[in-house]
Backbone as CSV, one residue per row, in Angstrom:
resi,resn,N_x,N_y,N_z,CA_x,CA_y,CA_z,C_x,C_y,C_z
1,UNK,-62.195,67.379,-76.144,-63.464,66.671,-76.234,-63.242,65.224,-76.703
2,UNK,-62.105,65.125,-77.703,-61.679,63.619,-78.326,-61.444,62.869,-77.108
3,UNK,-60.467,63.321,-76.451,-59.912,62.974,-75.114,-60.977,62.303,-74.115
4,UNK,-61.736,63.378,-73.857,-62.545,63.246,-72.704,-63.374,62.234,-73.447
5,UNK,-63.654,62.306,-74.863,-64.974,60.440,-75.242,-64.117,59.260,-74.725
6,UNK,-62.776,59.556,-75.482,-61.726,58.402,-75.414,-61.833,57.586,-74.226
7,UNK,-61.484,58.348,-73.348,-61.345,57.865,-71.385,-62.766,57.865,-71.461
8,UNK,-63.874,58.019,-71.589,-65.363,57.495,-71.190,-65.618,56.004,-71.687
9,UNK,-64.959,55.956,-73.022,-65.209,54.312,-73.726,-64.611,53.524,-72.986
10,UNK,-62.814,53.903,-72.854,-62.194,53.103,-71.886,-62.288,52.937,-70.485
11,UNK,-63.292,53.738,-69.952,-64.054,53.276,-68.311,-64.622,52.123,-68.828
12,UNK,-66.068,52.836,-69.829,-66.540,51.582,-70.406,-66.751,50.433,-70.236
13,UNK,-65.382,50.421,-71.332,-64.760,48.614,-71.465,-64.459,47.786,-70.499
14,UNK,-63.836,48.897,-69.461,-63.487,48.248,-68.224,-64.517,47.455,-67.433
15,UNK,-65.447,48.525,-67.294,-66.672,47.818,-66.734,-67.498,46.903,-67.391
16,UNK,-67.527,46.715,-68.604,-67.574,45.530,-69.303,-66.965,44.107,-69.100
17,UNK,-65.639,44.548,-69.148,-64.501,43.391,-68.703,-64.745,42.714,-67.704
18,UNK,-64.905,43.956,-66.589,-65.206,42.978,-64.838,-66.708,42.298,-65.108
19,UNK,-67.605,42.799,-65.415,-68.533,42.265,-65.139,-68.775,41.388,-65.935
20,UNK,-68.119,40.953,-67.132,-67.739,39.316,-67.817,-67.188,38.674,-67.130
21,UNK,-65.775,39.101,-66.534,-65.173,38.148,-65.582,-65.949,37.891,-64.382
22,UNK,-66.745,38.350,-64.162,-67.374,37.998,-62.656,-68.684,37.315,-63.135
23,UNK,-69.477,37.183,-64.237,-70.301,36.413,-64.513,-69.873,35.074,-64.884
24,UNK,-68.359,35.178,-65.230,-68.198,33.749,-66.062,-67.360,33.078,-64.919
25,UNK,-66.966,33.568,-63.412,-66.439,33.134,-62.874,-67.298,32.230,-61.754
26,UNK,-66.825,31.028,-60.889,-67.807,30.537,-60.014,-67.827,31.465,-58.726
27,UNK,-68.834,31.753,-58.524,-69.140,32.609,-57.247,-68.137,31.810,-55.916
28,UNK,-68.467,30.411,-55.415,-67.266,29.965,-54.373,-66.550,29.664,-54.800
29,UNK,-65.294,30.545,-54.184,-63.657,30.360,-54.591,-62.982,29.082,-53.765
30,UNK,-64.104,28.831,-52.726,-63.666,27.166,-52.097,-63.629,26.201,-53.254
31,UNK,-62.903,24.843,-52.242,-63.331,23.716,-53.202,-64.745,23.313,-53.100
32,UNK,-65.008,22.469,-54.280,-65.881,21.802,-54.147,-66.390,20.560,-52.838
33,UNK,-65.105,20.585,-53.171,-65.629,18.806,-52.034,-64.418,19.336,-50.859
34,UNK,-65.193,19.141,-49.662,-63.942,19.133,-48.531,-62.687,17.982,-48.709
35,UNK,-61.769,18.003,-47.988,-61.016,16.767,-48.162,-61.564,15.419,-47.220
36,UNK,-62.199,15.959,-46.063,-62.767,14.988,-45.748,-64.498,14.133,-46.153
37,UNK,-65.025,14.778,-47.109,-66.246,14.598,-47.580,-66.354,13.404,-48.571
38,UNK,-65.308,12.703,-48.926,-65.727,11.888,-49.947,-63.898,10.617,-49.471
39,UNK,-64.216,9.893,-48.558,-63.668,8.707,-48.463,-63.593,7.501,-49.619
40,UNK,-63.160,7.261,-50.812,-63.314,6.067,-51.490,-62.578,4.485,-51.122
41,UNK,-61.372,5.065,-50.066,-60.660,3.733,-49.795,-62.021,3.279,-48.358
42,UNK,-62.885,3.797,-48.145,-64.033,3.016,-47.339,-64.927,2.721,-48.040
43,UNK,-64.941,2.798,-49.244,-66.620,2.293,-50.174,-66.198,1.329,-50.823
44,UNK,-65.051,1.455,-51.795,-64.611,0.276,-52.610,-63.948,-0.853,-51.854
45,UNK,-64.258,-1.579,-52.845,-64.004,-3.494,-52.868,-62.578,-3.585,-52.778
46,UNK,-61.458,-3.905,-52.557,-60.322,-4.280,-53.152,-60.720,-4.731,-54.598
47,UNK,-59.421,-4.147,-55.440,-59.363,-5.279,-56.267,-59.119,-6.422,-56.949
48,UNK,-59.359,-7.494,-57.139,-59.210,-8.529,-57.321,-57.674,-8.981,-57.593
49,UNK,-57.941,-10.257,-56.586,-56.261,-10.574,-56.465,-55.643,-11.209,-57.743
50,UNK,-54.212,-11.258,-58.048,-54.208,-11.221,-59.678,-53.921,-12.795,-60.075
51,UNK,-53.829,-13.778,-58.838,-54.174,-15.086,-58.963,-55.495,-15.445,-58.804
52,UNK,-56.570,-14.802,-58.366,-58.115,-15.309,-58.533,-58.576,-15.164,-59.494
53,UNK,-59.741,-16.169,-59.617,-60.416,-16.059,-60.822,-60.997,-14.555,-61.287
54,UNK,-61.438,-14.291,-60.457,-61.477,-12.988,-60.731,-60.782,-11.913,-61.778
55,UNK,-59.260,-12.283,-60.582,-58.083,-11.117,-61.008,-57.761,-12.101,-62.936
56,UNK,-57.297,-13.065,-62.430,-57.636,-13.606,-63.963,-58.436,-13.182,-65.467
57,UNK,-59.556,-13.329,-64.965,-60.806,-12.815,-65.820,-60.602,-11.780,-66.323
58,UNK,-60.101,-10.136,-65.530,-59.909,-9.403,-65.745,-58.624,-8.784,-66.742
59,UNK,-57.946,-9.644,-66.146,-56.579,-9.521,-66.780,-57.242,-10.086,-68.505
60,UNK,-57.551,-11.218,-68.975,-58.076,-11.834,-69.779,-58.838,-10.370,-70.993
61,UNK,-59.881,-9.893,-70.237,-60.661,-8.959,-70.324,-59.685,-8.028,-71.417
62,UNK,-58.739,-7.250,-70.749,-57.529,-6.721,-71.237,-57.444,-6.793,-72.736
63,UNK,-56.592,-8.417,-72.824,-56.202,-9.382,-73.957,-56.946,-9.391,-74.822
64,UNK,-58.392,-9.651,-74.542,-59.374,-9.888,-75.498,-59.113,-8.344,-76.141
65,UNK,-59.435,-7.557,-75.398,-59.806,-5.724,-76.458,-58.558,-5.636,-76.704
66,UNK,-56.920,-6.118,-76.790,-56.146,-5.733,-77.662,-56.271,-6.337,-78.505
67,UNK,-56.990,-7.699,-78.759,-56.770,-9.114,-80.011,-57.554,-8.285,-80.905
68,UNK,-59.037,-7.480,-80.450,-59.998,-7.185,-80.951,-59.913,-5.693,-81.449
69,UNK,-58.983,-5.109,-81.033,-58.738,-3.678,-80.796,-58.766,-3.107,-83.036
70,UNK,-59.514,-2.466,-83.271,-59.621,-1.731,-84.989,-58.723,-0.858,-84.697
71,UNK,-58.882,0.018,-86.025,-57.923,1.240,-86.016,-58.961,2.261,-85.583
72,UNK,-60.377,1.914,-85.986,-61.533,3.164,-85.268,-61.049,2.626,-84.138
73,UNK,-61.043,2.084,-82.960,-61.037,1.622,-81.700,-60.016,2.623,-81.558
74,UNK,-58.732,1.847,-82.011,-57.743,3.057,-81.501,-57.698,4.516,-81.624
75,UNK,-58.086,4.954,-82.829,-57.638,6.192,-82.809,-59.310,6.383,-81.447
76,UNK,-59.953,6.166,-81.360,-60.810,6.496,-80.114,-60.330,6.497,-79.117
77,UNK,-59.558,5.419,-78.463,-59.004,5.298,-77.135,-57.888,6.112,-77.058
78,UNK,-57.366,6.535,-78.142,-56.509,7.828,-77.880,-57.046,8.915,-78.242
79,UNK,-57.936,9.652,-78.384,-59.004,10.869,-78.602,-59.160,10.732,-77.231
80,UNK,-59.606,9.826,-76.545,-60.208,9.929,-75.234,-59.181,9.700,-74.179
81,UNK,-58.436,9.951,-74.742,-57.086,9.768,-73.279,-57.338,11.349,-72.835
82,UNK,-58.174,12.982,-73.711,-57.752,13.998,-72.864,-59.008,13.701,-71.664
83,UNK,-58.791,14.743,-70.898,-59.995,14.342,-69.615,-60.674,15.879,-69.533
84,UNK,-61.838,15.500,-70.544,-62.569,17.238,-70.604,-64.034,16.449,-70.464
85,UNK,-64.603,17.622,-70.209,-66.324,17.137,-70.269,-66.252,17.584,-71.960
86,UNK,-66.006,18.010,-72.439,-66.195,18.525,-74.192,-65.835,17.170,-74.736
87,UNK,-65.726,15.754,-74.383,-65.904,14.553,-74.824,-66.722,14.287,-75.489
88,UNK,-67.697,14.830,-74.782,-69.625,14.116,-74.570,-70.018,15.371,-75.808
89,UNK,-69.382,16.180,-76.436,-69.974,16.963,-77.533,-70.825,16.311,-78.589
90,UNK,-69.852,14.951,-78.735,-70.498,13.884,-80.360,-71.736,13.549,-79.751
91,UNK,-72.069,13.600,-78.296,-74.029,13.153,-77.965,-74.670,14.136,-77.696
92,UNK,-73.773,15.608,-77.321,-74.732,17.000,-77.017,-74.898,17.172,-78.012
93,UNK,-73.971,17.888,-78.958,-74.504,18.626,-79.779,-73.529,19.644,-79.944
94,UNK,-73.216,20.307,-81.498,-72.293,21.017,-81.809,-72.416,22.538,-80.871
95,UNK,-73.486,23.263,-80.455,-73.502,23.643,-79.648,-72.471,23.944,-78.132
96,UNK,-71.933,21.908,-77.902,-71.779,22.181,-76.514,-69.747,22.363,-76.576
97,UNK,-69.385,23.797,-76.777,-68.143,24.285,-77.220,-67.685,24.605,-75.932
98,UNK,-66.022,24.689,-75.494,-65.595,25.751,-74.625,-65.702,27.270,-74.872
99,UNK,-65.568,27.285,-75.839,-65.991,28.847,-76.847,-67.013,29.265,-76.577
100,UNK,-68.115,28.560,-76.248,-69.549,28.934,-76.222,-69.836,28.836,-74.868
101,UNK,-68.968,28.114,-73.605,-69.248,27.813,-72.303,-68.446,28.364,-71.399
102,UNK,-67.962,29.293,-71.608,-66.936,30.084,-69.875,-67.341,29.328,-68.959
103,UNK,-68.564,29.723,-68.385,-68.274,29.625,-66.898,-68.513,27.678,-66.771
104,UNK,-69.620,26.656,-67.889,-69.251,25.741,-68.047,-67.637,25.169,-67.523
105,UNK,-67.054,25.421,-68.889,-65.465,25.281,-68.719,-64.944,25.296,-67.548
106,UNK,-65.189,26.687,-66.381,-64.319,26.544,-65.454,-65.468,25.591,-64.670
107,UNK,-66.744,25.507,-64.173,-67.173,24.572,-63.521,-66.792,23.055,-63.194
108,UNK,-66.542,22.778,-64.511,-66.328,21.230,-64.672,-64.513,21.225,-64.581
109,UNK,-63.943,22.176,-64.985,-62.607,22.067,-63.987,-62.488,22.157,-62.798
110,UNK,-63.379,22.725,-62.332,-62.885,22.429,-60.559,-63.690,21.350,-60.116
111,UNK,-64.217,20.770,-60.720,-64.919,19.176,-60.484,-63.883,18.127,-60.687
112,UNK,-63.487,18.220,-61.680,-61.815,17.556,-61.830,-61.225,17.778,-60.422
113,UNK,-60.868,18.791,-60.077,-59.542,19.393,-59.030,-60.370,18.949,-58.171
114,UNK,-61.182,18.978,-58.058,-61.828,18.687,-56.629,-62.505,16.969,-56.443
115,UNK,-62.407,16.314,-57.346,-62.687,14.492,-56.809,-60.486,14.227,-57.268
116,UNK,-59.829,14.682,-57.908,-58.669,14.246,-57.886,-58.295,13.860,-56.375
117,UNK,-57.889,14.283,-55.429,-57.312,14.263,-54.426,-58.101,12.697,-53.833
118,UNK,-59.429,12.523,-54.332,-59.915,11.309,-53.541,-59.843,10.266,-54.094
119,UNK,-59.429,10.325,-55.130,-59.703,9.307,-56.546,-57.706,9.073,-55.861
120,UNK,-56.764,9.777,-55.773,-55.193,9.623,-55.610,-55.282,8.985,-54.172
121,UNK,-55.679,9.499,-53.208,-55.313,8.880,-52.265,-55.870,6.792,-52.549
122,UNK,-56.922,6.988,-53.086,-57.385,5.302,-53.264,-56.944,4.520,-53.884
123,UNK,-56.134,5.091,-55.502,-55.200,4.451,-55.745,-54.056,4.141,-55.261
124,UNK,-53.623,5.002,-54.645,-52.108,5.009,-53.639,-52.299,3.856,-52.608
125,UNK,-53.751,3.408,-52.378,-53.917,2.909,-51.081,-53.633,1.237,-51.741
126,UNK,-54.892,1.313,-52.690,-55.005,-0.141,-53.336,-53.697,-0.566,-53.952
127,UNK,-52.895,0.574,-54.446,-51.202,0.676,-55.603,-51.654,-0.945,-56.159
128,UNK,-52.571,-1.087,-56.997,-52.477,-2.165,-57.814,-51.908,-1.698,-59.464
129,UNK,-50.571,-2.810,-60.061,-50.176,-2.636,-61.113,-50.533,-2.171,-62.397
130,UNK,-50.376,-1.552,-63.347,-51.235,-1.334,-64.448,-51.741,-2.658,-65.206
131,UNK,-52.400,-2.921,-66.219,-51.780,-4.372,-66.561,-50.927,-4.621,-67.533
132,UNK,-50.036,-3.759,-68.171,-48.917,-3.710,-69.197,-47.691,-3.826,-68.068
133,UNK,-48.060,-3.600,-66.880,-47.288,-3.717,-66.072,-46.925,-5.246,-65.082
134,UNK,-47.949,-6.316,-65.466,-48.621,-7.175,-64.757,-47.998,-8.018,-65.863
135,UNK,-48.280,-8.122,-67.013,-48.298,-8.820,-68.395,-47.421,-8.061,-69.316
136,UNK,-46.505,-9.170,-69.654,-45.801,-8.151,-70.436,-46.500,-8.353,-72.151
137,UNK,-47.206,-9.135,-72.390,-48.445,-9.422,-73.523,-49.354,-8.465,-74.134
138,UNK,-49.315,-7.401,-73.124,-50.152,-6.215,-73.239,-49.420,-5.320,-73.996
139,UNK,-49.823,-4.180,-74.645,-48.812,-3.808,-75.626,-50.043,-2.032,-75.346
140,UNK,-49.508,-1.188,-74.638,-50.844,-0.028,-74.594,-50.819,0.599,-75.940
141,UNK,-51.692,1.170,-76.361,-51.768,2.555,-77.345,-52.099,3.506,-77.315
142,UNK,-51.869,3.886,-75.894,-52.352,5.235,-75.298,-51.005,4.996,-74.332
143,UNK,-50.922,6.771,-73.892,-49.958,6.908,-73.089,-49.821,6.400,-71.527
144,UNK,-49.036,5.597,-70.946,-48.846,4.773,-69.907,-48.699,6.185,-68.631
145,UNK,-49.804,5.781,-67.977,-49.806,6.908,-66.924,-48.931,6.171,-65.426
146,UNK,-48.533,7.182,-64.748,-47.169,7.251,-63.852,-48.041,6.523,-62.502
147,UNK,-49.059,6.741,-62.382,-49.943,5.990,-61.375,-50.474,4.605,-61.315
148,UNK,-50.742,4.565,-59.990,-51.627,3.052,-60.015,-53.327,2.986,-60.934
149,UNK,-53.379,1.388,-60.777,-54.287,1.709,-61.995,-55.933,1.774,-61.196
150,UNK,-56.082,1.070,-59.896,-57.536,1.283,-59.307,-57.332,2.311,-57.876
151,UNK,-58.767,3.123,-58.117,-60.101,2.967,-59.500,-59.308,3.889,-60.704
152,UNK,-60.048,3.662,-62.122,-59.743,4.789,-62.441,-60.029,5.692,-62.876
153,UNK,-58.792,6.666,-62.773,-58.873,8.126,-63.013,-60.107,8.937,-64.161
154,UNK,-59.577,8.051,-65.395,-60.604,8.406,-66.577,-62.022,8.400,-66.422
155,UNK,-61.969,7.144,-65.573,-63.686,6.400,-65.486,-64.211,7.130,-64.512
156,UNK,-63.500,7.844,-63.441,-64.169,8.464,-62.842,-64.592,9.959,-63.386
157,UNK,-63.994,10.322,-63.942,-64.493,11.950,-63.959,-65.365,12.044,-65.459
158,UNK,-65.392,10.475,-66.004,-66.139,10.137,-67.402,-67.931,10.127,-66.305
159,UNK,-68.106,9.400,-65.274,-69.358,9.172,-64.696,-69.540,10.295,-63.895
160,UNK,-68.323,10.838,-63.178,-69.050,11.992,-62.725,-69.318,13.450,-63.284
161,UNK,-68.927,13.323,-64.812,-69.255,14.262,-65.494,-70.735,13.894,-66.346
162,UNK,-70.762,12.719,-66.637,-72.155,12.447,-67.181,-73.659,12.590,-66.238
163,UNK,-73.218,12.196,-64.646,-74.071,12.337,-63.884,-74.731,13.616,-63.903
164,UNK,-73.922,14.909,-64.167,-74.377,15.631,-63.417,-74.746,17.077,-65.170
165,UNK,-73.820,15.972,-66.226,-74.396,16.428,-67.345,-76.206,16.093,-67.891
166,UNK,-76.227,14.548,-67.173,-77.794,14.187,-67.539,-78.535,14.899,-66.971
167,UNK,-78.029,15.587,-65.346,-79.128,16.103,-64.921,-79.591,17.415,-65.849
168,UNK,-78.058,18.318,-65.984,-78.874,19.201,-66.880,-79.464,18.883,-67.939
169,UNK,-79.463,17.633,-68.700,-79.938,17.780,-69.800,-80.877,15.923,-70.211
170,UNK,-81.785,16.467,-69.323,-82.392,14.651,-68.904,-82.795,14.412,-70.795
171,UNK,-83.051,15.255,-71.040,-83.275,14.852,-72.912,-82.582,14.050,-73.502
172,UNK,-81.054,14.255,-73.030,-79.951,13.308,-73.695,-79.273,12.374,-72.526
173,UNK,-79.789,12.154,-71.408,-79.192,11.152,-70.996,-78.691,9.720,-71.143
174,UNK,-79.397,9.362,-71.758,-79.004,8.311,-72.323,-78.113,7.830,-73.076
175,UNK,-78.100,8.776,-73.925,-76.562,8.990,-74.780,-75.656,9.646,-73.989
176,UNK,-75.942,10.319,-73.203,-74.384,10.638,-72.369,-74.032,9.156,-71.455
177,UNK,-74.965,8.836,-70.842,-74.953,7.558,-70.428,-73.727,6.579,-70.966
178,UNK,-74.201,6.570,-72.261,-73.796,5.094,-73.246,-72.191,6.106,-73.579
179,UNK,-72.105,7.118,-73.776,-71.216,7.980,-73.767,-70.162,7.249,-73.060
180,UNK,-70.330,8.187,-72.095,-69.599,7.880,-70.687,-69.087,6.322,-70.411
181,UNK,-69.785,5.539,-70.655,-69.098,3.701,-70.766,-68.118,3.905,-72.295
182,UNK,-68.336,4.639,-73.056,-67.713,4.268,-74.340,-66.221,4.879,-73.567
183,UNK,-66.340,5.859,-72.958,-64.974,6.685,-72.604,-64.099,5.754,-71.246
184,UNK,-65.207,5.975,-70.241,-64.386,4.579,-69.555,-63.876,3.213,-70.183
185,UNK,-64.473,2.925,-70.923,-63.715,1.664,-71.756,-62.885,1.400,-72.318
186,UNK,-62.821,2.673,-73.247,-61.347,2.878,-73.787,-59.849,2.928,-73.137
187,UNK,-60.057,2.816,-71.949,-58.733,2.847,-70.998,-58.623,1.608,-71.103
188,UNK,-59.445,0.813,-71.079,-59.362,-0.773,-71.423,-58.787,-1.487,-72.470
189,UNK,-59.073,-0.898,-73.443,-58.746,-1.063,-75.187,-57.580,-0.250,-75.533
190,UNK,-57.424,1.202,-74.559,-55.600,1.411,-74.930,-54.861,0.454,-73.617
191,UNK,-55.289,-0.312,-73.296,-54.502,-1.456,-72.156,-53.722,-0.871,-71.008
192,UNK,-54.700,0.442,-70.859,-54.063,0.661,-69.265,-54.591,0.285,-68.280
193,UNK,-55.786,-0.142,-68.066,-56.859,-0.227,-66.901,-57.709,-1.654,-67.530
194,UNK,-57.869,-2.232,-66.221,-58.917,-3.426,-66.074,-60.317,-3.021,-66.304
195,UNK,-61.279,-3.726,-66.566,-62.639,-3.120,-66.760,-62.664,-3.647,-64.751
196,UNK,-62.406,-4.194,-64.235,-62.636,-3.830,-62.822,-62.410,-2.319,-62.228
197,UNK,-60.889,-1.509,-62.730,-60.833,-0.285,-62.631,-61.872,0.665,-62.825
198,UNK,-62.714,0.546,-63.987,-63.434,1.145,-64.764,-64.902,0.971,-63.869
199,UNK,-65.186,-0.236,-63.462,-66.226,-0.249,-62.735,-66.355,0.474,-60.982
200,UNK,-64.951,0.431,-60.423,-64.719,1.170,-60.004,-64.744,2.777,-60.159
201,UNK,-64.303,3.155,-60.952,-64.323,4.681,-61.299,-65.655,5.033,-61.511
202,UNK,-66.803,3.635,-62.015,-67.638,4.575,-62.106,-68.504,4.498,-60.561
203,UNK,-68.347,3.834,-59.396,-68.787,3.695,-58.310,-68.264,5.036,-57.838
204,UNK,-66.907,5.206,-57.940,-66.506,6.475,-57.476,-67.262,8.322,-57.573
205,UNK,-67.657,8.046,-59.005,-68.154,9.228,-59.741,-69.717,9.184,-59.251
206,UNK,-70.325,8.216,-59.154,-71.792,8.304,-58.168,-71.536,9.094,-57.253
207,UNK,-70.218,8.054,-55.904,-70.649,8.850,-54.596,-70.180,10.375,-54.598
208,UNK,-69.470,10.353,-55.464,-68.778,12.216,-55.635,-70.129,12.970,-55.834
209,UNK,-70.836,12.647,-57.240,-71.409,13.470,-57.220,-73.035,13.179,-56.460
210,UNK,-73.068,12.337,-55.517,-73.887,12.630,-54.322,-73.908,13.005,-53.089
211,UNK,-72.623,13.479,-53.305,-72.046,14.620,-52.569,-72.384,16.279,-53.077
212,UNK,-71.395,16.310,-54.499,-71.976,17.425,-54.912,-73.285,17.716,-54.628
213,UNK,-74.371,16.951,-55.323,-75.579,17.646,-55.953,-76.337,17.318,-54.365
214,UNK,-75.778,17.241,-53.342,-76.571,17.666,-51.986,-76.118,19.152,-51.319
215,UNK,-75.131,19.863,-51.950,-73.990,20.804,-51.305,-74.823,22.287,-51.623
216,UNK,-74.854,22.869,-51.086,-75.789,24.178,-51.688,-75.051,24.797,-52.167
217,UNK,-73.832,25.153,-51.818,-72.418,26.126,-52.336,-72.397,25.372,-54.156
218,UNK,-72.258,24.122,-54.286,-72.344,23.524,-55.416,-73.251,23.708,-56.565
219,UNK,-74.474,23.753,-56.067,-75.417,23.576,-56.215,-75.751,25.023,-57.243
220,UNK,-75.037,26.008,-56.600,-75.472,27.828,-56.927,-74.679,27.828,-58.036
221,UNK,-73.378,27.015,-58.576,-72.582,26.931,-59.722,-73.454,26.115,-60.570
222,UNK,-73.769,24.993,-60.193,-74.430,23.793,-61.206,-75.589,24.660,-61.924
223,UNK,-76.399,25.339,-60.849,-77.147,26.024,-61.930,-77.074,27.422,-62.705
224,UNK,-75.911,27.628,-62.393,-75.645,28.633,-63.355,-74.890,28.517,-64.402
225,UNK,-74.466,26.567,-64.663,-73.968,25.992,-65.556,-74.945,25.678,-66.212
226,UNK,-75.199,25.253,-65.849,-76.912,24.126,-66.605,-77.545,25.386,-67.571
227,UNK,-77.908,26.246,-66.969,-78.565,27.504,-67.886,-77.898,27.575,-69.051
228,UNK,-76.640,27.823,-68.701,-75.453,28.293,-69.971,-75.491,26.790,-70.972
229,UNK,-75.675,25.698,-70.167,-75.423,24.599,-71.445,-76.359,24.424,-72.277
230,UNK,-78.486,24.149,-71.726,-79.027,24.266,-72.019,-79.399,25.480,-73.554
231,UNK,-78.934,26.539,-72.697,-78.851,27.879,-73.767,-78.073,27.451,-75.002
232,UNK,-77.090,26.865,-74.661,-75.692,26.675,-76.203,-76.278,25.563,-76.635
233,UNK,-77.230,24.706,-76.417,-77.434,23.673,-77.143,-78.808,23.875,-77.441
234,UNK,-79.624,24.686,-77.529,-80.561,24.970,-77.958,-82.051,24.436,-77.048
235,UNK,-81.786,24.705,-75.661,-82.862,23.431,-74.923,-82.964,25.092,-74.005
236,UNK,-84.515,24.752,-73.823,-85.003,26.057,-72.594,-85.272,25.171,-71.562
């Protein structure tokens, strides 16, 4: 009789188990974005040549946020070198945890995996220098990434994670907003990226996610994220 409860709990659990893993998992095992759905080397500008006033300015830009750069500055621009949506926690709310967000968590990772490939091919295309790479004056305090520097990487998945964080949560947009520039910027202030990069990345993270949030396959995850974030942060 011990026996026979024993093996009834452990069916149980089992069926417990799957049906956590299958709630916290995204229903399409596709990508998000096709590979052909989101072109950026056809939307963006070049960027500025590094003898124009322009490319100048920018470079300048740089200089100024290392002259100006605090020790709050820094230890920020290196806090924000990881690339999570759990950035934007200091404007959600203690609430907004990986602990508290499964299927969150994996959502916004395959949002990553899925604008990477478009965000690489555009840098590869533009292969403009870092500017520690350009200037040897520049001195980074964040770790020097192996890639080109436009658009970038950070700034993009900083706007296209805020985009589609405001929608769930139009209450705090604004601060994810102001967020999201604080995080793109900091690539600026650890002296890897131009604020031209940055303005880029965030052009990038628009058209991505006006892609996403037209996609219906997308669309059936987003809101079964949004519920879960809303819920952990205390918003019906």
């Amino acid at each position: 009789m011990a026996m026979r409860k024993l093996l009834s709990l452990i069916f149980l659990f089992s069926l417990l188990s799957a049906s956590f893993a299958v709630s916290t998992a995204p229903a399409d095992q596709d990508a998000y974005l096709a590979a052909s759905s989101v072109d950026l080397v056809q939307i963006l500008a070049p960027p500025p040549a590094p003898d124009s006033a322009a490319g100048k300015a920018d470079l300048q830009a740089v200089l100024d946020a290392q002259w100006n750069r605090t020790p709050a500055g820094i230890k920020s621009a290196q806090a924000d070198v990881e690339v999570s949506v759990f950035r934007f926690a200091d404007v959600i709310g203690p609430g907004f945890d990986a602990k508290e967000l499964p299927f969150t968590t994996i959502f916004f990772d395959r949002i990553r995996e899925a604008e990477s490939p478009a965000v690489k091919a555009a840098k590869q295309y533009f292969n403009r220098p870092r500017p520690y790479a350009a200037d040897a004056r520049i001195h980074p305090v964040v770790p020097e990434p192996p890639d080109a520097s436009y658009p970038g990487g950070h700034s993009t998945f900083a706007y296209t994670a805020a985009i589609i964080l405001a929608n769930m949560l139009p209450e705090k947009a604004a601060a994810i907003f102001d967020r999201a520039s604080v995080y793109a910027h900091n690539r600026v202030v650890g002296g890897v990226h131009y604020p031209s990069d940055i303005e880029a990345g965030r052009i990038c993270g628009s058209v991505i996610d006006n892609v996403l949030l037209h996609d219906a396959n997308f669309m059936v995850d987003y809101k079964k994220a949004r519920t879960e974030v809303r819920h952990a942060v205390g918003l019906q």
